[in-house]
N, C-alpha and C positions, 0 to 999 in steps of 0.2 A: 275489345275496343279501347283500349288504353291508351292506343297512341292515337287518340283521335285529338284534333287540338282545337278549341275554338275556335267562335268565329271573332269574336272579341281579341284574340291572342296573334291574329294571322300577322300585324302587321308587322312583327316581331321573326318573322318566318318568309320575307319575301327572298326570291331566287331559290326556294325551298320546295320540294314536293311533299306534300300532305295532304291529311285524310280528316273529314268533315264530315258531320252527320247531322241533321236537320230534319225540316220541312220545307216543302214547296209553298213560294207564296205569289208566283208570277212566271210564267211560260210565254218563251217568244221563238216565234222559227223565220229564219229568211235562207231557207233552199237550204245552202249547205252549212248556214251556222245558225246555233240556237244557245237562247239565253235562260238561263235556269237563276232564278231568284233563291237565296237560300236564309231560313230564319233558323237559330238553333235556339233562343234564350237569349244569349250574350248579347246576337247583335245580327246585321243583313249582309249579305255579300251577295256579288251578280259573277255564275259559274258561266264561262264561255267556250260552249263545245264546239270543236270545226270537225267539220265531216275526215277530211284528209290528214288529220295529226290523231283519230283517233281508233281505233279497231271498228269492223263493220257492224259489229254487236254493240258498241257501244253508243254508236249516233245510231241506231236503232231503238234502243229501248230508251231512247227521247222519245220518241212518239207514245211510248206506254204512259209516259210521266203526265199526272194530273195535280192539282191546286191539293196543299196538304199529304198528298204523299209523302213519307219519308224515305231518304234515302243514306250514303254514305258516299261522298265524292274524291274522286281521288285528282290530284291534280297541282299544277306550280302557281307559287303565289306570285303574284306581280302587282305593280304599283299601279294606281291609277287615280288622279289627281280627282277624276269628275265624281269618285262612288264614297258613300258617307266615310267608309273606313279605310278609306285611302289605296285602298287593293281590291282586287279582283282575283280570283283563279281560272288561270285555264286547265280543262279538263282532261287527263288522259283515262280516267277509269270510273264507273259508274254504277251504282249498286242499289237497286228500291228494296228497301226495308220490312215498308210496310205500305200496299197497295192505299187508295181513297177514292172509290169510285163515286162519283154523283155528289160532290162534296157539297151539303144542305147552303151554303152561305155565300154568298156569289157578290161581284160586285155593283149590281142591284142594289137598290133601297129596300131596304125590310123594316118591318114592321117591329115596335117595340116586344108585343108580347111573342113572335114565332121568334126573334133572338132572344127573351128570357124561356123559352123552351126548349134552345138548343144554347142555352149558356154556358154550356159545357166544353162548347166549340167557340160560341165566339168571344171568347175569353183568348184565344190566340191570335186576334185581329191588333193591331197596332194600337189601335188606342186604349182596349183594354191591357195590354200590356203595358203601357206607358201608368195607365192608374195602377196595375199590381203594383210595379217597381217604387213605386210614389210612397206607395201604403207602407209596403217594408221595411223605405227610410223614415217615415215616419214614426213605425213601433220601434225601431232600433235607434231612433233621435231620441225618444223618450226615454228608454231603458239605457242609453248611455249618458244622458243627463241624472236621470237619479242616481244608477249605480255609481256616479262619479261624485256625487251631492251626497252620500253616504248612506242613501236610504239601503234598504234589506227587502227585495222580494218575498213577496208570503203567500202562496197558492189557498183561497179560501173556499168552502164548497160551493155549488152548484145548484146542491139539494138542501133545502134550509127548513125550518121548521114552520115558520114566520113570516110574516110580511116586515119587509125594511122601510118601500116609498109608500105604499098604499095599499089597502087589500082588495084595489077595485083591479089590479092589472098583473095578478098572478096566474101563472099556470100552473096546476095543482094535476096530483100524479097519487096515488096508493101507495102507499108505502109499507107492505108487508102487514105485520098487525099493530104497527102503530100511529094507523089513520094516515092523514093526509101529510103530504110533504109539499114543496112549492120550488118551482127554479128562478134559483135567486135571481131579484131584482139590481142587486146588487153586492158588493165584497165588503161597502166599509164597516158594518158592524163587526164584522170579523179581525177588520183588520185595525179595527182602536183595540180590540185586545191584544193583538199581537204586539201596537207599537207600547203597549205597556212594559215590552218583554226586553224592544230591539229598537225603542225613542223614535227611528223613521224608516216606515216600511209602506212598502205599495204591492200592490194586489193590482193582474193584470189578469183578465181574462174574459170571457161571454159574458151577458146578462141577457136577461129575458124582460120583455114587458109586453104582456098582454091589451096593449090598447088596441083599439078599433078605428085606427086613426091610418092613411092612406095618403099621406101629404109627402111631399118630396122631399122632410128630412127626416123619416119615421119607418125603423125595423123593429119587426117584433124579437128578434136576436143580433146581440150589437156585442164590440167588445170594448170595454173600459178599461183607462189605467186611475185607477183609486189611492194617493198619496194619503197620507195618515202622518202627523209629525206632533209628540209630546213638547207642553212648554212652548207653543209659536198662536199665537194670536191673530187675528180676522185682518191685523197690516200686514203681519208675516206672510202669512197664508197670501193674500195678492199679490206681494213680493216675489214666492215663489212659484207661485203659476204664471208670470209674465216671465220669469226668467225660463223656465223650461222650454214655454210656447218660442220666444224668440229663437232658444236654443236648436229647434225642431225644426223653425223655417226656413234658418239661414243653413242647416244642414244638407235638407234639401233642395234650398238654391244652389249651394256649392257641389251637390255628387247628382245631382237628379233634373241638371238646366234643358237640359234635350230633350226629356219626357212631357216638362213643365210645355216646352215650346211647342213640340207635336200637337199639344193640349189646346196651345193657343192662349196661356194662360199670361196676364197682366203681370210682367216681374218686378215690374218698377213699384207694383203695390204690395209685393212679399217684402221687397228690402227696405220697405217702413216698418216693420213689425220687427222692434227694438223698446225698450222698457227707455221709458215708462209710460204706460198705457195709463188713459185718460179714465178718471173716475166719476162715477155721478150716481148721486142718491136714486132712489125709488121713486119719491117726489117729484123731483130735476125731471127724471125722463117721464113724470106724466105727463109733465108744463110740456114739455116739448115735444111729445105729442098731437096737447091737446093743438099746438104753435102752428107744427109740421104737417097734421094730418090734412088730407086734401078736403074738400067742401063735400066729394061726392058720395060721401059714407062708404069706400069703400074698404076703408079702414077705422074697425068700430068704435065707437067708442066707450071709454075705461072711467068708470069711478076709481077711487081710493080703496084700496081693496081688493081690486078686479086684478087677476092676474096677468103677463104681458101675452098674446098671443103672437104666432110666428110674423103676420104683418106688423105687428108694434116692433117688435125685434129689428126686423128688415131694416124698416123707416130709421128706428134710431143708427145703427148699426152704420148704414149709410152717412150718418151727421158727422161724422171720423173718419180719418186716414188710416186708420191702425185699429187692432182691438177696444174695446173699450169698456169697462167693470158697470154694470148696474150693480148699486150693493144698497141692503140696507131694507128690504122687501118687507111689506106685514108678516109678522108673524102666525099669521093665523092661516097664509095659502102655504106656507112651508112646511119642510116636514117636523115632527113631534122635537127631534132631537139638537135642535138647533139653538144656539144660546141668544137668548133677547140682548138686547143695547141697554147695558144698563143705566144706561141714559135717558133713554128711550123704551120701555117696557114693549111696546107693539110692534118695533119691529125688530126683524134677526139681525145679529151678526154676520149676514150672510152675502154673496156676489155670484150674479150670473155674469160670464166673461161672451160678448156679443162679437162674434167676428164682423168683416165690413161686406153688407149686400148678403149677409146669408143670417144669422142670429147666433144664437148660443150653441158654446161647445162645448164651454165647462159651468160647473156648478160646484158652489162649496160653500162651506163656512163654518165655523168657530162654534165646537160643541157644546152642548151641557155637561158640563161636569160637577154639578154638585146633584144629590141621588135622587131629594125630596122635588126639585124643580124638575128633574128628567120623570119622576116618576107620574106629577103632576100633567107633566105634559104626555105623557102616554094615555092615561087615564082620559086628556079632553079628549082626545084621538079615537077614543073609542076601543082602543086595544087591550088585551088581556094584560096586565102586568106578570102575571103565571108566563106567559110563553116570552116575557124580556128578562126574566129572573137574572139569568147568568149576564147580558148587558149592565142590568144596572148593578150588579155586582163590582163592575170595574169603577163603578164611582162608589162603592163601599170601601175597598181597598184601596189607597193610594191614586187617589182621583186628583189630575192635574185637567190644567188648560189646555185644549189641543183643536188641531184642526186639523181638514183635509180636504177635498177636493177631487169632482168625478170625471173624465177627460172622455170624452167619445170619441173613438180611432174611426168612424165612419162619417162623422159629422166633422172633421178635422180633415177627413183626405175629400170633402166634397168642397172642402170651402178651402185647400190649398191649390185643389187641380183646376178649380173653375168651372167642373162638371155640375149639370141639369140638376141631376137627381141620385138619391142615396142608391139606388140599386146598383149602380156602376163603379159603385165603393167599398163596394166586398165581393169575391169570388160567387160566391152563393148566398144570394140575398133571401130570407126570412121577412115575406109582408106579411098584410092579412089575406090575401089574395092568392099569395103564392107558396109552398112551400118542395117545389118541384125544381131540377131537379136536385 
């Protein structure tokens, strides 16, 4: 099947006979001529068989042809101004692949949960294709940003010893005969060791969190990309997370506009999201908050302390045309390893980045790097200093000032595409609900 050519490639091939292989996505008969819709990946094309230009077996096993069948069509390319890719083919030869009788997905409305039960199908519907293709420019927006910013990929495990965010949202597994193991929450403790080795290095892959939580931007298996950079500070550090994020959007407004559109997705609000994003204390967004919030408690209300929930988020998030940094949080709802304001003792060095109309996508901030404060702060945490040994090791040896930042590639493709909800943001979504198939 080598010579088979795209459908993406056809229009490079018109007054040409060629051979296509696909899916059926739409079936039309009038007497003697019939219209065969074809998806391959690339792109659609509409195949036009006429009874009288082609053998008696082949306007025959049109009538075989069903929705999702595959086939292989043979046939001349020609122009055609009305169809997305400027061409159409007429068919002289026809060949089904692979049979699709009773195809479960129909043009019908269905139901959320019978499509996440056959999501294995309809993942080849139009618009979940338009979110795959989104997602792809997205992990490949970001890994051509670092890799060009100088960082060093660094693959860290899976299986970890320890708890990194908390010990209340692990998934814990046997591990042979040396007790319990947990699947990482996350890469960055891994990967401040690394960047010890290679100054800026990121860690891209799965995490797990065990929460109990079933809200519309919450997987219990997510994939992050985790920057780590030696020597760059809690400005630095926002610096370069608005320059990547801008990098990522404008990449996919520029190869990914068709997808975005099918989506129905607001462009004129992607091509604000240019640095420099608007900053505001922890304080800042409670006053505005407490300003913003409407009378009818429907969004609760926060003491000083109180961490932000996804409605606080929203609300602020909304108050901007662009991203915009919360930083500067109590120290006491963050995590152990995060460096206080030494300005400020009670709160971190730290910035939740709040997209607009959806909330947070990244989270980061400026470590502890001196041994007796990191150690301190494990200890209030409640955690074993025994299973952080080799961690705080890296602030025994040649311990610098560093930052990093945790980027969610599913909370980043929900709030570039405009879609509902996270499920529709990965192939095979991981809730608490679901783990099928």
């Amino acid at each position: 099947m080598s010579d088979l050519i795209t459908i993406d490639h056809l229009a490079d091939h018109v007054g040409e006979t060629v051979r296509v292989g696909g899916w059926i996505t739409h079936l039309r008969s009038k007497g003697k001529i019939a219209f065969v819709v074809l998806r391959d990946g690339t792109g659609v094309v509409q195949c036009v068989v006429v009874k009288n230009r082609v053998d008696e077996e082949v306007f025959a096993r049109v009538a075989e042809l069903t929705i999702e069948a595959s086939v292989i069509v043979t046939g001349e390319v020609k122009e055609d101004a009305r169809s997305a890719g400027g061409v159409e083919i007429g068919v002289s030869g026809l060949e089904i692949v692979g049979a699709s009788p009773e195809y479960p997905i129909t043009p019908k409305e269905h139901g959320t949960a019978f499509l996440m039960e056959h999501r294995e199908l309809w993942l080849r519907s139009r618009r979940q294709h338009a979110i795959l293709r989104i997602r792809h420019e997205i992990q490949a927006g970001v890994c051509e940003f670092l890799d060009g910013d100088g960082f060093f990929r660094v693959d860290t495990p899976i299986l970890t010893p320890c708890a990194a965010e908390g010990t209340s949202t692990l998934f814990s597994t046997e591990y042979f005969d040396l007790g319990e193991a947990y699947l990482a929450q996350t890469g960055q403790l891994y990967v401040e060791a690394a960047m010890m080795s290679l100054r800026k290095v990121y860690c891209f892959g799965p995490t797990f969190r065990a929460e109990k939580s079933k809200t519309r931007r919450h997987l219990t298996e997510f994939w992050m990309v985790e920057p780590e950079v030696a020597f760059l500070d809690h400005d630095g550090n926002l610096e370069l997370q608005e320059r990547m994020l801008s990098h990522v959007v404008q990449r996919v407004l520029e190869r990914r506009r068709p997808e975005l559109e099918i989506l129905g997705r607001d462009l004129e609000a992607l091509e604000r999201v240019k640095p420099p994003f608007p900053r505001i204390t922890y304080d800042e967004a409670l006053e505005l908050i407490r300003e913003k919030a409407p009378e009818d408690g429907s969004i609760p209300h926060l003491e000083w302390g109180d961490d932000f929930g996804a409605p606080h988020e929203v609300l602020l998030s909304e108050l901007f045309d662009r991203p915009v940094f919360i930083e500067r949080y109590p120290a006491k709802i963050k995590a152990f390893y995060m460096q206080p304001d030494p300005e400020r003792p009670e709160v971190a060095l730290c910035a939740d980045l709040l997209a607009p109309g959806f909330g947070e996508i990244i989270g980061g901030s400026q470590r502890i790097h001196d041994e007796a404060l990191l150690r301190q702060r494990v200890e209030e945490h409640g955690l074993d200093p025994t299973d952080y040994r080799w961690y705080l090791d890296l602030r025994r040896f040649g311990s610098v000032p560093h930052s990093g930042f945790g980027l969610g590639i599913e909370r980043t493709v929900l709030w570039i595409t405009g879609i509902a909800h996270i499920r529709e943001a990965i192939a095979f979504p991981r809730t608490l609900y679901r783990i099928y198939p």
